[in-house]
C-alpha positions as protocol buffer text, in pm:
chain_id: "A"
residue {
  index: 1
  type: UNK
  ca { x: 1687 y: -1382 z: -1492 }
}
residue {
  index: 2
  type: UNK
  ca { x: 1687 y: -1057 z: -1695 }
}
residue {
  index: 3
  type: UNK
  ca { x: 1522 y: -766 z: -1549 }
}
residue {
  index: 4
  type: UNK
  ca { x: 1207 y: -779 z: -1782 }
}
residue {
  index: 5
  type: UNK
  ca { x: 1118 y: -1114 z: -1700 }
}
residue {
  index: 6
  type: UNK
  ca { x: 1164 y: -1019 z: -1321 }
}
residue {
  index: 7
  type: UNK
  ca { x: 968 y: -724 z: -1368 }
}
residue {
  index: 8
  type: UNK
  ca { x: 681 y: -899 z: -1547 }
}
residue {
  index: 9
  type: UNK
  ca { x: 686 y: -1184 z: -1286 }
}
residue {
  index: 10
  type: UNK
  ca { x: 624 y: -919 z: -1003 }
}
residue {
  index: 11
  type: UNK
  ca { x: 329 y: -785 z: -1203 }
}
residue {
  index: 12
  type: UNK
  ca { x: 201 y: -1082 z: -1275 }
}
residue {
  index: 13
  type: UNK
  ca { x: 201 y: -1179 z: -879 }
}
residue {
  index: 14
  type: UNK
  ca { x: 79 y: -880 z: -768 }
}
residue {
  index: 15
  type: UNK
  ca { x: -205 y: -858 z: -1001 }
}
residue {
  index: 16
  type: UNK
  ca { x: -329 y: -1221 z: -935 }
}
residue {
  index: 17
  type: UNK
  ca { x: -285 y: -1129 z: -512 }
}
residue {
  index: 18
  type: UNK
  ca { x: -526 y: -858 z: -629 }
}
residue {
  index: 19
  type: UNK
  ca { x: -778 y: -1030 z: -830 }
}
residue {
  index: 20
  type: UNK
  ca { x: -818 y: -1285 z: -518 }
}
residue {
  index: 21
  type: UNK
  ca { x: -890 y: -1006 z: -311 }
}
residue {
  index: 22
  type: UNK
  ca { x: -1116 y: -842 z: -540 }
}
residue {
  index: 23
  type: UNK
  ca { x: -1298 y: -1165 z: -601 }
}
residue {
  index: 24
  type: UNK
  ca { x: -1323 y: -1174 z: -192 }
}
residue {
  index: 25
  type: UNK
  ca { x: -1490 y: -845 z: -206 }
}
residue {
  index: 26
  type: UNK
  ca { x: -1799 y: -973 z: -416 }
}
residue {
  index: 27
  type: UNK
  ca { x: -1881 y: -1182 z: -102 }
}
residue {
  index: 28
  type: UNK
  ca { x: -1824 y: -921 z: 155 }
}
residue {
  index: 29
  type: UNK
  ca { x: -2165 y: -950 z: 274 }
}
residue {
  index: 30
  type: UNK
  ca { x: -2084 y: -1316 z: 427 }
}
residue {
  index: 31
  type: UNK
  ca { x: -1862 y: -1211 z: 737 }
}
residue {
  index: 32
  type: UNK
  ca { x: -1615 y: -1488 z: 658 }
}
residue {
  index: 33
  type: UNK
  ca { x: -1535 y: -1295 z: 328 }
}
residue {
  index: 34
  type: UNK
  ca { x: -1494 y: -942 z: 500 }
}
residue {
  index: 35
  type: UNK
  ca { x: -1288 y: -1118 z: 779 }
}
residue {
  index: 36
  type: UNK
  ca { x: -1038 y: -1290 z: 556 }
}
residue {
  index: 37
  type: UNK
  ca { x: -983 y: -1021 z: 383 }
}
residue {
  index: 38
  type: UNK
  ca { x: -868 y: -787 z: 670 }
}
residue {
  index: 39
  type: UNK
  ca { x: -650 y: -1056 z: 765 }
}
residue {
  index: 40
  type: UNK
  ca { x: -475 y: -1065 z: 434 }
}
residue {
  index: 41
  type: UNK
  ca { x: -423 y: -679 z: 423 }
}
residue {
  index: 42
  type: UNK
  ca { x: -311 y: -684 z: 800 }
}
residue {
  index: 43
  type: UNK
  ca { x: -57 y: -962 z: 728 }
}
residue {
  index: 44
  type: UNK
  ca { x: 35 y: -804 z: 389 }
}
residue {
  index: 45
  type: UNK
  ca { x: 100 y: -430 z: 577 }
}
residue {
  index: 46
  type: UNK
  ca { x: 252 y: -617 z: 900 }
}
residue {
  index: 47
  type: UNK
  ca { x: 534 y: -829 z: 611 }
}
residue {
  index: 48
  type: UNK
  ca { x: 544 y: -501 z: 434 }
}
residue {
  index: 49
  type: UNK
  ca { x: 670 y: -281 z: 703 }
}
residue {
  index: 50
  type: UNK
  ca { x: 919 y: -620 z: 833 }
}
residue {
  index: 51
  type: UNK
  ca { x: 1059 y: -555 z: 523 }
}
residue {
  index: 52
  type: UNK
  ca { x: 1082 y: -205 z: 547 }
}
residue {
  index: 53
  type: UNK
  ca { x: 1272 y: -200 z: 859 }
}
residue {
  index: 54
  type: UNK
  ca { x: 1559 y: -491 z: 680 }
}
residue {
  index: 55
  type: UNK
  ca { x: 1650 y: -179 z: 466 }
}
residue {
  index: 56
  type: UNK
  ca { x: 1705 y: 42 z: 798 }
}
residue {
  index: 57
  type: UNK
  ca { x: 1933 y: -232 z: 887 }
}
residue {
  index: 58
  type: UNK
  ca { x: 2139 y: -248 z: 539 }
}
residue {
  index: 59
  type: UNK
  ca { x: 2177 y: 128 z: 686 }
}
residue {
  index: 60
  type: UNK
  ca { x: 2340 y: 23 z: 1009 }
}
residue {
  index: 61
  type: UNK
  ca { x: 1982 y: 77 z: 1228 }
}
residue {
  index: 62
  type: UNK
  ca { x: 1863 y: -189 z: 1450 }
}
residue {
  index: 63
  type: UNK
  ca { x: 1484 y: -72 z: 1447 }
}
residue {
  index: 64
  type: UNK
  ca { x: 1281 y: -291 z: 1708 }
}
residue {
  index: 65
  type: UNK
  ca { x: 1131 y: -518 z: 1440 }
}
residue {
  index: 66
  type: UNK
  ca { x: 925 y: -765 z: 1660 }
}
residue {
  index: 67
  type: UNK
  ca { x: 718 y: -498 z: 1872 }
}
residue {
  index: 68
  type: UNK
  ca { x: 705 y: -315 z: 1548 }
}
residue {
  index: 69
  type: UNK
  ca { x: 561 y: -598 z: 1370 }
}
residue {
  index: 70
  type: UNK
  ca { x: 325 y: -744 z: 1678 }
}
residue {
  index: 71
  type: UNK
  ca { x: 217 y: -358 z: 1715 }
}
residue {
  index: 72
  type: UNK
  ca { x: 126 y: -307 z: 1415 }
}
residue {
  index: 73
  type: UNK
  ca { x: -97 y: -656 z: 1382 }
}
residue {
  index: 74
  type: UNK
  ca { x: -261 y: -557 z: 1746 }
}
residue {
  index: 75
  type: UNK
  ca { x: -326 y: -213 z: 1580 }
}
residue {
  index: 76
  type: UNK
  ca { x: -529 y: -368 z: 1234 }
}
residue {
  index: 77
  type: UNK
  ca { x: -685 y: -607 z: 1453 }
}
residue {
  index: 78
  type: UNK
  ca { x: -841 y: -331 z: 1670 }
}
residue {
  index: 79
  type: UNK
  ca { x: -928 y: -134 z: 1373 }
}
residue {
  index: 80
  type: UNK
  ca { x: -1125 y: -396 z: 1226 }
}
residue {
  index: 81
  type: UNK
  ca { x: -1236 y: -603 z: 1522 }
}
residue {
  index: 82
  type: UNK
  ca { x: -1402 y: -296 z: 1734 }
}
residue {
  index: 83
  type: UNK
  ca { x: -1456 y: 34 z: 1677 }
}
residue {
  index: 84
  type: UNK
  ca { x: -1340 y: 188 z: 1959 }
}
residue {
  index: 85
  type: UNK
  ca { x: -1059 y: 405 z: 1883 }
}
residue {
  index: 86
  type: UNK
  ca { x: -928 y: 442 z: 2219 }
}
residue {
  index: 87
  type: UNK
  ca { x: -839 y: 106 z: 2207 }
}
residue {
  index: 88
  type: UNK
  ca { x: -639 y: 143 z: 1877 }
}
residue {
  index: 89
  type: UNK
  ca { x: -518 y: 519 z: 2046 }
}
residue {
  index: 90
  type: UNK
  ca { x: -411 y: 346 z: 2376 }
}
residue {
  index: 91
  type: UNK
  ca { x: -191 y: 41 z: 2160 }
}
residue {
  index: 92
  type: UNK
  ca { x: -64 y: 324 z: 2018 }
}
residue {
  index: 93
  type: UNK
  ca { x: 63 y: 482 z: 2315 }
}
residue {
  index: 94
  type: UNK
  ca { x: 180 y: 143 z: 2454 }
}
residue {
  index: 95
  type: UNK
  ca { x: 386 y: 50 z: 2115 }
}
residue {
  index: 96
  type: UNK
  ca { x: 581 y: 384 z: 2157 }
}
residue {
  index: 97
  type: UNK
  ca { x: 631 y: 321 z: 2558 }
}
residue {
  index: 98
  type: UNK
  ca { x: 736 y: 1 z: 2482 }
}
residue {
  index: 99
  type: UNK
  ca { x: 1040 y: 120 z: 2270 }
}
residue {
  index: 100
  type: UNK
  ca { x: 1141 y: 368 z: 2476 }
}
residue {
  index: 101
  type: UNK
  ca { x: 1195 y: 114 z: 2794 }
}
residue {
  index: 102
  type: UNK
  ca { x: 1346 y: -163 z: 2512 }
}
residue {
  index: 103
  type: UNK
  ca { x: 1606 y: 128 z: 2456 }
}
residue {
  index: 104
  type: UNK
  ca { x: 1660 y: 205 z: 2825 }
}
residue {
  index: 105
  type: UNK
  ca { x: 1722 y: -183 z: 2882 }
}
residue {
  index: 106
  type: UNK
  ca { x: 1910 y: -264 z: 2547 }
}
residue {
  index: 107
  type: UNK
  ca { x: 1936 y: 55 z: 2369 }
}
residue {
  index: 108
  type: UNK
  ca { x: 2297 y: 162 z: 2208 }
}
residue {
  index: 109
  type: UNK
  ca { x: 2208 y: 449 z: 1937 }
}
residue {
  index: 110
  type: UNK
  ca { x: 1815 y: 539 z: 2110 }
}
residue {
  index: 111
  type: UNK
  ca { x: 1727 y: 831 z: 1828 }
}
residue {
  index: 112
  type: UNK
  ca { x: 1823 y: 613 z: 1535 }
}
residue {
  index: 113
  type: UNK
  ca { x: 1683 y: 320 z: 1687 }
}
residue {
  index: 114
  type: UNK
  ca { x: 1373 y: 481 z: 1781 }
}
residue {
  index: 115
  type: UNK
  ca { x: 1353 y: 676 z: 1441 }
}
residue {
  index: 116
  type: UNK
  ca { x: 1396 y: 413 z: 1201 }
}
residue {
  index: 117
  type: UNK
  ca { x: 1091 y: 200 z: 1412 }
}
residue {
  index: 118
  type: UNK
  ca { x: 846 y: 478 z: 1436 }
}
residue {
  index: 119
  type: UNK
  ca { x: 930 y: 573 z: 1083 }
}
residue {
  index: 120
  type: UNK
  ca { x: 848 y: 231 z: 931 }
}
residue {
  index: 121
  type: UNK
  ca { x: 549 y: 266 z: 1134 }
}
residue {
  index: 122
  type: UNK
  ca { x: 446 y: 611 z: 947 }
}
residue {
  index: 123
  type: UNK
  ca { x: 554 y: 471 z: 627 }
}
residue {
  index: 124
  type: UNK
  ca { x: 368 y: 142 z: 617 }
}
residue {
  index: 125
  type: UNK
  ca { x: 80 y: 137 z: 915 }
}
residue {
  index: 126
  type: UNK
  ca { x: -56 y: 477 z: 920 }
}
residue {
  index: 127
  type: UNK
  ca { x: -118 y: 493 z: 518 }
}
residue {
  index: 128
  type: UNK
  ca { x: -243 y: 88 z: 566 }
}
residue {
  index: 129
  type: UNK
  ca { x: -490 y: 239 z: 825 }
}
residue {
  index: 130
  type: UNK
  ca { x: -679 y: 374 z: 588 }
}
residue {
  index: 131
  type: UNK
  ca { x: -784 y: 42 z: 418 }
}
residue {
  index: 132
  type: UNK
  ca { x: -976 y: -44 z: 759 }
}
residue {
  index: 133
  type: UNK
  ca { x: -1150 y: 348 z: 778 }
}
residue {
  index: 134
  type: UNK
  ca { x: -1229 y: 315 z: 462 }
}
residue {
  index: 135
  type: UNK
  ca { x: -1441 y: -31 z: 443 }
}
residue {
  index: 136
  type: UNK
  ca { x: -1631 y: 145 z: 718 }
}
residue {
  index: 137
  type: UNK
  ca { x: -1761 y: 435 z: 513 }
}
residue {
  index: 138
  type: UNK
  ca { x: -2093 y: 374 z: 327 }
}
residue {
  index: 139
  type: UNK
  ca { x: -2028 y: 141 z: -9 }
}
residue {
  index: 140
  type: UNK
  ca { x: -1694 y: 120 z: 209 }
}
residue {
  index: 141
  type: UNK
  ca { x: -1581 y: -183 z: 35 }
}
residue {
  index: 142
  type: UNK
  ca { x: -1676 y: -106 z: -284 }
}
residue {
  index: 143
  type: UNK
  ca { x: -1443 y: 196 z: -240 }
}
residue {
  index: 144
  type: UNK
  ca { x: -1182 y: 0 z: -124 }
}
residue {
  index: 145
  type: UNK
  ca { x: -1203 y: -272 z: -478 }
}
residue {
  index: 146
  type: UNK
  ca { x: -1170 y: 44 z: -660 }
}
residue {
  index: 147
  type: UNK
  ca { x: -887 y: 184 z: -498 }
}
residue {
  index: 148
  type: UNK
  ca { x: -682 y: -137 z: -539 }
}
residue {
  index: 149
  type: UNK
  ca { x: -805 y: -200 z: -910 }
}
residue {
  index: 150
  type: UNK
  ca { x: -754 y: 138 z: -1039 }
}
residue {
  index: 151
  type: UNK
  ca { x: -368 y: 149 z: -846 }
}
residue {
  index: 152
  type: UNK
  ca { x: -297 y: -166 z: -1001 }
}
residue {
  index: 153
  type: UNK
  ca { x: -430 y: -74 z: -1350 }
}
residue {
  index: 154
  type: UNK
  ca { x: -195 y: 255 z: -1328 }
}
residue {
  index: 155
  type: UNK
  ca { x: 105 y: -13 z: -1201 }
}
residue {
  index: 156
  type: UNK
  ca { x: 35 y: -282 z: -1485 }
}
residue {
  index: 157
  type: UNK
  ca { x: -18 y: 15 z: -1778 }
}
residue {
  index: 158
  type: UNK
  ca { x: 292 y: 207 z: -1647 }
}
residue {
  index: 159
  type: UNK
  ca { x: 504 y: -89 z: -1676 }
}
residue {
  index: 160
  type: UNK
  ca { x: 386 y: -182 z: -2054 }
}
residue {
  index: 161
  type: UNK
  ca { x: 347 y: 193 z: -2146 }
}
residue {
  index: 162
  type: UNK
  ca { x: 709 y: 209 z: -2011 }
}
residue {
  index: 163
  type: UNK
  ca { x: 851 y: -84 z: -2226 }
}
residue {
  index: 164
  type: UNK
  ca { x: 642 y: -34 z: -2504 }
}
residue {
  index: 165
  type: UNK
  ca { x: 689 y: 368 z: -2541 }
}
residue {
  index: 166
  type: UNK
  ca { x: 959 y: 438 z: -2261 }
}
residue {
  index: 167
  type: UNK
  ca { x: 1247 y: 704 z: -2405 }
}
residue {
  index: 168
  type: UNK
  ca { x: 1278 y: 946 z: -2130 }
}
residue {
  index: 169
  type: UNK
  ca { x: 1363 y: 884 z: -1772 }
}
residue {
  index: 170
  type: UNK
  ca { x: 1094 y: 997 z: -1497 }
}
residue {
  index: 171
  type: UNK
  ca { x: 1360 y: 942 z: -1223 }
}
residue {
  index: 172
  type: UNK
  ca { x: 1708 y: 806 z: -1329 }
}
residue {
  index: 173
  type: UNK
  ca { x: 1935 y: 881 z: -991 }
}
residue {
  index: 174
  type: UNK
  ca { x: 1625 y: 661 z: -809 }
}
residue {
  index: 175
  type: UNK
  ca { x: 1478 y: 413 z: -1077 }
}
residue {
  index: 176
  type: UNK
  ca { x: 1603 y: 438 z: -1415 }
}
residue {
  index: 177
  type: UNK
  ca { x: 1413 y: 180 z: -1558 }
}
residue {
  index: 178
  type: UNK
  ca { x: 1061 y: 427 z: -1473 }
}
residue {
  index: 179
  type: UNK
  ca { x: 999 y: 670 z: -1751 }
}
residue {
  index: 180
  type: UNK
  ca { x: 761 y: 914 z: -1840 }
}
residue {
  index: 181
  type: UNK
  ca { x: 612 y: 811 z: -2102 }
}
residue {
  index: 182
  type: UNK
  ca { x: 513 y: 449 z: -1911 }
}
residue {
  index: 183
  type: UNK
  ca { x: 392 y: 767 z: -1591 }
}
residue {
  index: 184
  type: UNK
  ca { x: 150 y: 883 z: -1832 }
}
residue {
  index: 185
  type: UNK
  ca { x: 14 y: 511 z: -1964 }
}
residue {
  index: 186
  type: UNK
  ca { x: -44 y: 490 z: -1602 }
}
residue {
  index: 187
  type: UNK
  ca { x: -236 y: 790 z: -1552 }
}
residue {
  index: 188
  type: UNK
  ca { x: -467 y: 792 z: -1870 }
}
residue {
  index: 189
  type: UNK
  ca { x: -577 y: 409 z: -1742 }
}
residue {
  index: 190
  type: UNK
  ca { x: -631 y: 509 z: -1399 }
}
residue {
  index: 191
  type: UNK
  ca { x: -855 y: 793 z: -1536 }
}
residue {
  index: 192
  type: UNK
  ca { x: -999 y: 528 z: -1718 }
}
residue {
  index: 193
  type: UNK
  ca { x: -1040 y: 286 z: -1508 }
}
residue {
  index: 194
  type: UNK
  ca { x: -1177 y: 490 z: -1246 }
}
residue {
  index: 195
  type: UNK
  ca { x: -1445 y: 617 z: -1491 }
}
residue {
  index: 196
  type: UNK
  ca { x: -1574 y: 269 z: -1577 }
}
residue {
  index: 197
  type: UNK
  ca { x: -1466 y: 90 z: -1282 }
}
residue {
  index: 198
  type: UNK
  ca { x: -1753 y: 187 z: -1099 }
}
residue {
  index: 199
  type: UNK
  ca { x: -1994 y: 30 z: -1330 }
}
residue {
  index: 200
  type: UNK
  ca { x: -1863 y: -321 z: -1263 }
}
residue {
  index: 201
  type: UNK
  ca { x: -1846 y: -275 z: -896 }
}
residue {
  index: 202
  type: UNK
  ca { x: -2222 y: -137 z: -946 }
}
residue {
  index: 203
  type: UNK
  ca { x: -2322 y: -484 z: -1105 }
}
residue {
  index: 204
  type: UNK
  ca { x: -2106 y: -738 z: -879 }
}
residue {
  index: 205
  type: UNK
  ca { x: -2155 y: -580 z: -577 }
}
residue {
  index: 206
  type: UNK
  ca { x: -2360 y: -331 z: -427 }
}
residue {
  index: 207
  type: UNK
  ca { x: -2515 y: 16 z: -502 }
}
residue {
  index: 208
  type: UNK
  ca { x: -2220 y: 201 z: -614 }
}
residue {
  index: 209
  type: UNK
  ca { x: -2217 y: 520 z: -809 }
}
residue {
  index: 210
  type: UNK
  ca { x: -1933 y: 831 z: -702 }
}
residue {
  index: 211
  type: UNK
  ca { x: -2020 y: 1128 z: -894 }
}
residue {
  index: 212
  type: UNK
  ca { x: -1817 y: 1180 z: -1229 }
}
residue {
  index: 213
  type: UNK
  ca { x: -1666 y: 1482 z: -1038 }
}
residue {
  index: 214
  type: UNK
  ca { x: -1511 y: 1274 z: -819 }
}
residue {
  index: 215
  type: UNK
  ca { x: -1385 y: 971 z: -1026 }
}
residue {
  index: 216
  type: UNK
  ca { x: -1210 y: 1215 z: -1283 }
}
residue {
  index: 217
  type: UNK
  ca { x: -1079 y: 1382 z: -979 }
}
residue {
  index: 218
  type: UNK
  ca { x: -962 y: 1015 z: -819 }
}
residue {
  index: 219
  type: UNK
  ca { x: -865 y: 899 z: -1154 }
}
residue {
  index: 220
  type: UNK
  ca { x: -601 y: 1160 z: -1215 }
}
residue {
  index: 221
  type: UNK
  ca { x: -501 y: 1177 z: -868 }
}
residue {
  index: 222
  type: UNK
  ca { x: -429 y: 776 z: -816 }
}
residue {
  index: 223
  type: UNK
  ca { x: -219 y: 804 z: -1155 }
}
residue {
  index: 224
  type: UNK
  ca { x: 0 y: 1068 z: -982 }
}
residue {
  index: 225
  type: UNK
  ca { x: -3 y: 889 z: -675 }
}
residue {
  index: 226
  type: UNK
  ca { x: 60 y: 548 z: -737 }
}
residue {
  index: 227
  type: UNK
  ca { x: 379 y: 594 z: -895 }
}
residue {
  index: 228
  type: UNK
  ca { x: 511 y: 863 z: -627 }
}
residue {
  index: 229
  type: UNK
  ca { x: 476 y: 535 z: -384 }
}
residue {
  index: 230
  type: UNK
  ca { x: 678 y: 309 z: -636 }
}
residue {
  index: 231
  type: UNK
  ca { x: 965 y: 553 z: -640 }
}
residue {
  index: 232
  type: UNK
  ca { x: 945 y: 585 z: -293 }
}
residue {
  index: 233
  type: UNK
  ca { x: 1041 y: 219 z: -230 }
}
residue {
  index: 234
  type: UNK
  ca { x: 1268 y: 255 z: -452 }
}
residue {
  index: 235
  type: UNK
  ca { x: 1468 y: 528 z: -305 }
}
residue {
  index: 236
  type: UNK
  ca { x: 1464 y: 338 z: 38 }
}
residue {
  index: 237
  type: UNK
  ca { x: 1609 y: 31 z: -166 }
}
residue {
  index: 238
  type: UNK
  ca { x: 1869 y: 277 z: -333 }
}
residue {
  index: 239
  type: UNK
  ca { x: 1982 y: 417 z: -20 }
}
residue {
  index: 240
  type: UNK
  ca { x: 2029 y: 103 z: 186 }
}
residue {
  index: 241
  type: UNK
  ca { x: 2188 y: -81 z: -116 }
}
residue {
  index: 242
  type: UNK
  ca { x: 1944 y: -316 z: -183 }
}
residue {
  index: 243
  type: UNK
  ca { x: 1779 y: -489 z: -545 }
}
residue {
  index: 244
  type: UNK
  ca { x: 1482 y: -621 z: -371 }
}
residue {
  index: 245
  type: UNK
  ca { x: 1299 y: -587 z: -2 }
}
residue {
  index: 246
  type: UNK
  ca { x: 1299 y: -966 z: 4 }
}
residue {
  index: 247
  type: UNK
  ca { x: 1359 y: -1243 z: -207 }
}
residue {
  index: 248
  type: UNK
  ca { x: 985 y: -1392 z: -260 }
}
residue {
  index: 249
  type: UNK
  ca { x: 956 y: -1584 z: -580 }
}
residue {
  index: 250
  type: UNK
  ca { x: 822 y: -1436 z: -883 }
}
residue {
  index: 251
  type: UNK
  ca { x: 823 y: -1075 z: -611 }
}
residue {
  index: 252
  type: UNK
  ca { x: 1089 y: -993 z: -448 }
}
residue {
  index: 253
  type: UNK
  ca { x: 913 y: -878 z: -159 }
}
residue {
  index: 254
  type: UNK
  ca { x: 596 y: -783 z: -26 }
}
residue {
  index: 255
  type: UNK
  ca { x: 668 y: -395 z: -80 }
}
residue {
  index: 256
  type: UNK
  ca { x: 647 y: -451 z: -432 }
}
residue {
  index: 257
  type: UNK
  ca { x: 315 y: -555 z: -404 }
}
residue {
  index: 258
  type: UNK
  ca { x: 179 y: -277 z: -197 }
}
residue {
  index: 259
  type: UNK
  ca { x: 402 y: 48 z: -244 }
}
residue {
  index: 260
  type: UNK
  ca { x: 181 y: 227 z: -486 }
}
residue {
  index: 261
  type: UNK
  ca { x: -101 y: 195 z: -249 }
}
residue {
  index: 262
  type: UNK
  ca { x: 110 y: 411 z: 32 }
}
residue {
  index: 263
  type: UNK
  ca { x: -41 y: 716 z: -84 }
}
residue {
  index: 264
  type: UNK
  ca { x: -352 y: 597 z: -295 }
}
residue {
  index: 265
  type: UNK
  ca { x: -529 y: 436 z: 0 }
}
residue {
  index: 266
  type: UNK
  ca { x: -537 y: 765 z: 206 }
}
residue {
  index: 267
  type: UNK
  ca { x: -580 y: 1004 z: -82 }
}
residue {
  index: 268
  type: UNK
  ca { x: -920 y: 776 z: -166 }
}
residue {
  index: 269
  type: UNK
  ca { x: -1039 y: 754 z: 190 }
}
residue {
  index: 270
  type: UNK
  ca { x: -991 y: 1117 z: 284 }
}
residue {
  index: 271
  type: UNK
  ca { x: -1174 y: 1232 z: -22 }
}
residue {
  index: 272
  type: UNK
  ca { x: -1471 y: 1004 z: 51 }
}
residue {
  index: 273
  type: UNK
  ca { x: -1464 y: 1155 z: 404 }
}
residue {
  index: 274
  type: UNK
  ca { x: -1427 y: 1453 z: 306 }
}
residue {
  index: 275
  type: UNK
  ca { x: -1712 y: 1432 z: 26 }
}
residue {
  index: 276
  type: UNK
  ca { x: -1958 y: 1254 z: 295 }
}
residue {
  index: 277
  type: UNK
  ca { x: -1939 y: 1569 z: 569 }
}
């Protein structure tokens, strides 16, 4: 399979994942909708950081995977089940005691054991966080449609701007199929879409109208963003010596689908926060 085809394949997935979810968010108001749709992230974030620790191990690290992973599920499901945040602060506390007695019992190299666990839990759970504190804002799931369909408009306008216009590399030692000119597709359809976005949301959702301050502001900032947390797989995947995170059909891994939204999620709730105090 050449590497367009594979490429185009992975956009093709990712986009339909997101247009289920997006379709899910119209019904939000049924608590069926809003609960399958935590699941899915949870499960999507919980595969994605599974997959983030396999490229620790191409490394020679044996991160603790399975209290990683069950962590990291408990953690969502306390985010979105309650709102009691010393619940999610005290599985916090017990994921990281938890490692430290594995590694007393088990352990062989404890600080690169320990590192490459906590860091997959940084690099995937923390920024996933934000999905769940960010439903929970006023119009929070409105916010949270737009954050995934103006990421995924900069991913799917990158990748054609790329092939379509793509001479100069954006980041050839880490990705040298990424270019600038497919980075700036990206970013003048994210500024787009984040200007007309709302409109749509406005009609198949809910009351929904961020001032045009912020959407140019969001806009601009998601097309920066989005592919900063592309690359980012990427040079994990480069440094461990691996093609793909996983080998899903028509993927190759659940990072794929979710890597832009590493930094895009918390960039869009901590603005919303920030604008609502």
């Amino acid at each position: 399979m050449t590497a367009l085809s594979e490429d185009l394949q992975r956009l093709i997935v990712g986009s339909f994942v997101t247009a289920v979810m997006i379709t899910l968010f119209i019904f939000t108001s049924h608590p069926e909708a809003a609960l399958t749709l935590n699941l899915i992230a949870s499960l999507l974030a919980v595969g994605a950081l599974y997959e983030t620790y396999s490229f620790t191990e191409a490394t020679g690290a044996k991160p603790m995977k399975q209290i990683g992973a069950l962590f990291s599920f408990l953690f969502f499901l306390s985010l979105f089940l309650t709102d009691r945040v010393a619940l999610s602060l005290f599985l916090l506390f017990l994921f990281f005691f938890c490692c430290f007695v594995y590694q007393l019992i088990k352990g062989t190299k404890p600080i690169q054991d320990l590192s490459t666990t906590f860091f997959g839990f940084c690099y995937i759970v923390l920024p996933a966080s934000a999905f769940f504190f960010l439903e929970n804002e006023e119009s929070g799931w409105a916010w949270v449609a737009f954050t995934l369909t103006v990421t995924k408009l900069s991913d799917v306008f990158a990748y054609y701007g790329g092939r379509l216009f793509g001479k100069h590399p954006l980041a050839p030692e880490v990705s040298p199929r990424k270019t600038i000119e497919g980075a700036l597709s990206g970013l003048l359809f994210a500024l787009i879409g984040a200007l007309f976005i709302p409109h749509l949301i406005n009609s198949w959702m809910a009351p929904f109208a961020p001032s045009l301050g912020m959407r140019i502001f969001l806009g601009l900032s998601i097309g920066v963003l989005a592919p900063i947390g592309d690359l980012s797989e990427s040079l994990l995947k480069r440094d461990a010596s691996l093609k793909d995170s996983n080998s899903l059909p028509g993927l190759g891994g659940l990072m794929d689908l979710i890597d832009s939204l590493v930094f895009t999620l918390p960039l869009v709730y901590f603005t919303v926060k920030g604008a609502s105090l």
